[in-house]
C-alpha positions as CSV (number, residue, x, y, z in Angstrom):
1,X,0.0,0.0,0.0
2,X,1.0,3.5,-1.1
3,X,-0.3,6.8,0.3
4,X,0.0,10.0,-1.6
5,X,-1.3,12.9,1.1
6,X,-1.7,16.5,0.0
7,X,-3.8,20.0,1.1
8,X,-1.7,21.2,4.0
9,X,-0.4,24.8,4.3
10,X,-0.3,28.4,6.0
11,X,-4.1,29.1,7.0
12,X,-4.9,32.2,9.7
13,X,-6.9,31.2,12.6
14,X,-10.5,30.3,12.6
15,X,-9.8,29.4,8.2
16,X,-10.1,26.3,6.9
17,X,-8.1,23.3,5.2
18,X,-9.1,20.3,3.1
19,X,-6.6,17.6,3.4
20,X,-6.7,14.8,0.9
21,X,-4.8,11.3,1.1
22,X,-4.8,8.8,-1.9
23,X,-3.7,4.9,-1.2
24,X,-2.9,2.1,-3.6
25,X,-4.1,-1.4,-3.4
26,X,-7.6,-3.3,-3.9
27,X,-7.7,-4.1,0.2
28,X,-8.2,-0.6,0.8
29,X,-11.5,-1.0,0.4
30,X,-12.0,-2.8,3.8
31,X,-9.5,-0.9,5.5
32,X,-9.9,1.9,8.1
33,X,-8.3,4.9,6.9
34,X,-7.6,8.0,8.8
35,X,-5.7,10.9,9.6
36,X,-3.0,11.2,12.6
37,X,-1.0,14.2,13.4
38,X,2.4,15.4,15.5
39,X,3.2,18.6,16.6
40,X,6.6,19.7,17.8
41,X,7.6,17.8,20.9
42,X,4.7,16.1,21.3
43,X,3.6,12.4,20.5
44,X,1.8,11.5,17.3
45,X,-1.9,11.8,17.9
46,X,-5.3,10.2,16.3
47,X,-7.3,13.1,14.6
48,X,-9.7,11.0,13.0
49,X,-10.3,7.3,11.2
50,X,-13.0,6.0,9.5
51,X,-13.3,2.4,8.8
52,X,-14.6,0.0,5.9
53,X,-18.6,0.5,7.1
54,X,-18.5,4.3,7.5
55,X,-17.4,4.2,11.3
56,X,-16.1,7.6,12.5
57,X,-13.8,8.1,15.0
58,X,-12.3,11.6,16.1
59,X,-9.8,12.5,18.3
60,X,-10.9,14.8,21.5
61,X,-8.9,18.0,19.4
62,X,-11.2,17.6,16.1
63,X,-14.4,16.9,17.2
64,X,-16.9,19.3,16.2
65,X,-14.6,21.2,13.7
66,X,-13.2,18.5,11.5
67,X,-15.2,15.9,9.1
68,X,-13.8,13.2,7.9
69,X,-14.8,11.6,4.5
70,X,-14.0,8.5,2.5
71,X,-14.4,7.7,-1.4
72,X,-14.5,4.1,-1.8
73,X,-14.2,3.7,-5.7
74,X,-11.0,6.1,-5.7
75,X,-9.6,4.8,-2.4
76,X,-9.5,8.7,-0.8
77,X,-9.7,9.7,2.4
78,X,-10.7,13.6,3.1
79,X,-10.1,15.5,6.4
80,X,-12.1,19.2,6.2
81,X,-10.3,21.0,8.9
82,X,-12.9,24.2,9.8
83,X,-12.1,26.5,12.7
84,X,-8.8,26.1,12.8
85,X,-6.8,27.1,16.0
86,X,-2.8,27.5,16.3
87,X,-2.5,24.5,17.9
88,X,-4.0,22.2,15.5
89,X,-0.2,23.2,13.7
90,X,1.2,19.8,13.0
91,X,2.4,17.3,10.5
92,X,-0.6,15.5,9.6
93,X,0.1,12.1,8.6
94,X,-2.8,9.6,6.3
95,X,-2.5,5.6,7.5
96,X,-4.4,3.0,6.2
97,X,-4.7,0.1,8.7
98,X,-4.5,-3.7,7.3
99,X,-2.4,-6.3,8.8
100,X,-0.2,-3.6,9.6
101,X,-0.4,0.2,9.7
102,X,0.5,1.9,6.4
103,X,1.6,6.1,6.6
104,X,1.8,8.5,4.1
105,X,5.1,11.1,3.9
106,X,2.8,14.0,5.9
107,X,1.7,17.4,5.0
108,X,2.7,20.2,7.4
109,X,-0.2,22.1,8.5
110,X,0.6,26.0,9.7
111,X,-2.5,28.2,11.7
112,X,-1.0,30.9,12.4
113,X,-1.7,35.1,11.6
């Protein structure tokens, strides 16, 4: 499996940010897919997954401002980031959970004025 992320950038607080993450590989399709982010000395953190059936999950920090999306017959998964807040500034990374985790490179995500 190959993940190809892209969307991130410079965005001023409370603007928004569509990230978008594109995998490889016909098991996808059953997979949970999701979006996990790390910010500068902290640990890498779940912002949201969503698996095979639909099933959301979001991380305490991106509930309520951040929708995550899935198309099945391109193998995408979409985060729309809304609200944004300087401390959502991180390195967001795409996985793809099979029999093992997959991660994409990461696309740096700056809030800031």
């Amino acid at each position: 499996v190959q993940l190809q992320a892209s969307g991130g950038g410079l965005v001023q607080p409370g603007g928004s940010l569509r990230l978008s993450c594109v995998a490889s590989g016909s098991a996808v399709r059953i997979a949970v897919m999701g979006w996990h982010r790390q910010a500068p000395g902290k640990q890498r953190e779940l912002v949201a997954e969503i698996a095979g059936t639909g099933r959301t999950v979001y991380g305490t920090s991106a509930e309520g401002r951040f929708t995550i999306t899935r198309d099945y017959a391109k193998n995408t998964v979409s985060l729309q980031m809304n609200s944004l807040k300087p401390e959502d500034t991180a390195v967001y990374y795409c996985i793809v959970k099979l029999a093992r985790d997959y991660w994409g490179q990461g696309t740096l995500v700056t809030v800031s004025s």
